[in-house]
VEXDREN-2710 file (C-alpha; in Angstrom, 1 decimal):
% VEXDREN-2710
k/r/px/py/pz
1/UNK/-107.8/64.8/-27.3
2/UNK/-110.7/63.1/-26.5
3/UNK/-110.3/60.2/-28.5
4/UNK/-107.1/59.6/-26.3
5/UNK/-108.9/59.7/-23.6
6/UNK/-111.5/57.3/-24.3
7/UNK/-108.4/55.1/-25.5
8/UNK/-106.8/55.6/-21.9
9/UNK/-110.7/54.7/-20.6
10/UNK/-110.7/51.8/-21.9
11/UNK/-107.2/50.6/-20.7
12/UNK/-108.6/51.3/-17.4
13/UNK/-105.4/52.8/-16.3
14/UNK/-103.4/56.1/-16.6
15/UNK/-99.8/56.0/-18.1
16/UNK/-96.8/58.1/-18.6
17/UNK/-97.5/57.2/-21.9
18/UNK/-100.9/58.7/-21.9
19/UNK/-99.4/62.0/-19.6
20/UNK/-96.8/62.5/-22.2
21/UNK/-99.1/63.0/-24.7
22/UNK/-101.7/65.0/-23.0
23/UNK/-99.1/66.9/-21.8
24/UNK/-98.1/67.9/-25.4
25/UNK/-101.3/68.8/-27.0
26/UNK/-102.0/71.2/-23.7
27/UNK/-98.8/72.5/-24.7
28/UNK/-100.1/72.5/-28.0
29/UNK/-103.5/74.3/-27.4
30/UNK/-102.0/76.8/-25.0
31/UNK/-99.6/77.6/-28.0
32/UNK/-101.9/77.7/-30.8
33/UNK/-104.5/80.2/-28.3
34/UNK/-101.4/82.9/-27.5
35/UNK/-100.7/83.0/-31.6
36/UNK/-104.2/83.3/-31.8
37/UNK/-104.4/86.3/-29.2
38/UNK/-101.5/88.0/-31.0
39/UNK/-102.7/87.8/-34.3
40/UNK/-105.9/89.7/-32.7
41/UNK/-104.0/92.3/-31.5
42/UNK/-102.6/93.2/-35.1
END
């Protein structure tokens, strides 16, 4: 995640492109941490 933000940095400008994809690995974190809480609770 943060190398895409450097990469957005750079461009000096924020896309859809770059929203999308932050977008999904957020979505992907939040995910991976609510498996993670429910394997804990086992």
């Amino acid at each position: 995640m943060v190398a895409l933000i450097a990469e957005n940095a750079k461009a000096g400008a924020y896309t859809r492109e770059f929203d999308e994809r932050y977008r999904r690995i957020a979505e992907e974190i939040n995910a991976l941490k609510e498996e993670q809480t429910e394997a804990g609770k086992n």
